[in-house]
C-alpha positions, 0 to 999 in steps of 0.5 A, a space after each residue: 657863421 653866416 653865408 657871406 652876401 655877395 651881388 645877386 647879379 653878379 652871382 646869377 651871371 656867375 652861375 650862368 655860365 656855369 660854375 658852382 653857386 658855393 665857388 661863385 660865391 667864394 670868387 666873389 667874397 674875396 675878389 672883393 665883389 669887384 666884378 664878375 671878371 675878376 671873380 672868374 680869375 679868382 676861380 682860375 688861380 684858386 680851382 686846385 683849392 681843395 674848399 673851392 667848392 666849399 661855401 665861405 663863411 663870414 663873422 659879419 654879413 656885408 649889404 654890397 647890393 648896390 655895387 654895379 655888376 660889370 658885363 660878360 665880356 666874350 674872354 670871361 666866357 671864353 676863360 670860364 669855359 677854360 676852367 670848366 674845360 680844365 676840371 672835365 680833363 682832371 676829374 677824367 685823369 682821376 678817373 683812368 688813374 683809378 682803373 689802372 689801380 683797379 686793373 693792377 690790383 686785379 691782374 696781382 689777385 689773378 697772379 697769386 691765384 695762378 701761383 697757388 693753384 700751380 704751386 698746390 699741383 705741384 705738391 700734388 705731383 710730388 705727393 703722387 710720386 712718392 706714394 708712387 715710390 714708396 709702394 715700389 720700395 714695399 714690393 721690393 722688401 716683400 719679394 727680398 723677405 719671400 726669397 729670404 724665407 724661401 730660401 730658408 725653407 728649402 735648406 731646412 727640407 734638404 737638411 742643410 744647415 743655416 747660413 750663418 747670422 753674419 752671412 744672413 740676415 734672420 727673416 723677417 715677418 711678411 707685411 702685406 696688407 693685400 689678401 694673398 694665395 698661392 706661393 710666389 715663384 722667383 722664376 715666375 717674377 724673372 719670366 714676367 718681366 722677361 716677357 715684356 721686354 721681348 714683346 718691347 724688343 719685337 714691336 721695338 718700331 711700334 712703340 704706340 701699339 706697344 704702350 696701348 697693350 701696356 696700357 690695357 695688361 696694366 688694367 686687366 690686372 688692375 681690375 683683379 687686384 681690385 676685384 678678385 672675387 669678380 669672375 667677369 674681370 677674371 675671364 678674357 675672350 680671345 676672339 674679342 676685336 678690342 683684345 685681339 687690337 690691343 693685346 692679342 695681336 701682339 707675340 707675348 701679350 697672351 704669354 704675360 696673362 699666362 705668367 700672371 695666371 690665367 689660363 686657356 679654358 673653352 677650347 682656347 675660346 678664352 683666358 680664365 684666372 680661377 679664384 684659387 690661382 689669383 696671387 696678388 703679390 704676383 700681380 702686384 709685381 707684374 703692375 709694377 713692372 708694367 708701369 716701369 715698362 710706361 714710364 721707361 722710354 729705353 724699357 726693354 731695348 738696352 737688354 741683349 
């Protein structure tokens, strides 16, 4: 279908004044060609339309060259201005109304992904913790199975008969997946956790030297379990400044290394834990007593 013809001069003032050759166009097909003025009341009561812009369409071409333009009278212009005025302010709204949808829609993505990450460091924490009290569980049940055992062995070797199975329960086989020498001492677990609650007890207004010299034991013997073919983690100097600060300084931080097996060499001149002495279920419960000494706030001050 053809273009409708309108008057050239009508649509060149039209245009002039600043509106789309396709909605003068359609102003002035059906205003009837009347005028410029009524063309621009046309756009003004039809600038919603959502084929404004759109170029009419006629079945039948109409020659309506002769008609006489009307003048642009000072309110045609004032109104075209209105109109264009009026499509800068919607296309503006349209505007801001799609960067507030784009910051919403951001601000959710940034939220979601806030919870997610807090939700996956969550889950972490939990997972830390209960590796954290699973292998506390296994030490316990292994010292329980090394006293059971003992105690067994030491009836047997005074001819002493069994206690009954109701009364005992029958030993069960050590699981320890950790390489182990030497013998577990009941006494030398008691004297270890004794020892870090006196030294908690005696520096009880200290509390930050105490948890510094928790902190440095629990690597010292970290370092063995870690390492005990490495001689270096197993030699201390006592004269070293940073010992002597962090552990040195304080009644009972010599004594616990002591209870865990190293030993004065040198003249005193430092602490040695032979090869053959290092006993990893000792340390292993001297770490877990260590950690308990960090994460218990009233370790050690409601005993007598």
């Amino acid at each position: 279908m053809p273009v409708p013809v309108v008057n050239r001069k009508m649509l060149e003032e039209l245009e002039a004044m600043g509106f789309s050759p396709e909605s003068a166009t359609r102003a002035l097909h059906f205003s009837g060609n009347s005028g410029t003025e009524a063309a621009i009341y046309w756009i003004f009561d039809h600038q919603n339309d959502p084929d404004v812009d759109q170029m009419p369409r006629v079945s039948v071409d109409l020659d309506i060259e002769g008609a006489e333009p009307t003048f642009v009278t000072e309110e045609m212009t004032m109104r075209s201005q209105e109109l264009q005025d009026q499509a800068e302010e919607k296309e503006k709204k349209n505007s801001q109304r799609e960067k507030e949808k784009e910051r919403i829609r951001a601000g959710k993505e940034l939220l979601e992904a806030k919870t997610k990450a807090e939700d996956n460091e969550r889950k972490r924490y939990l997972a830390a913790k209960k590796a954290e009290k699973d292998e506390e569980r296994r030490a316990r049940e292994r010292i329980l199975q090394k006293l059971q055992n003992d105690k067994l062995e030491r009836r047997r070797m005074l001819g002493l008969p069994s206690e009954t199975p109701a009364a005992l329960k029958p030993p069960l086989p050590i699981e320890d997946n950790r390489r182990t020498s030497g013998v577990y001492s009941v006494t030398n677990a008691d004297q270890i956790g004794d020892c870090l609650r006196s030294l908690k007890r005696k520096h009880k207004d200290e509390d930050a030297r105490v948890e510094r010299a928790f902190q440095t034991l629990l690597i010292y013997v970290g370092n063995v379990m870690k390492n005990p073919d490495n001689e270096k983690f197993r030699r201390i100097r006592l004269s070293n400044p940073a010992f002597q600060s962090r552990v040195g300084s304080l009644e009972g931080g010599v004594e616990f290394l002591e209870l865990c097996g190293f030993e004065k060499t040198d003249e005193g001149k430092f602490l040695f834990l032979p090869r053959d002495k290092v006993d990893l279920a000792v340390l292993n419960l001297a770490g877990t007593q260590l950690k308990s000494a960090l994460d218990n706030p009233f370790f050690g001050l409601l005993q007598k």
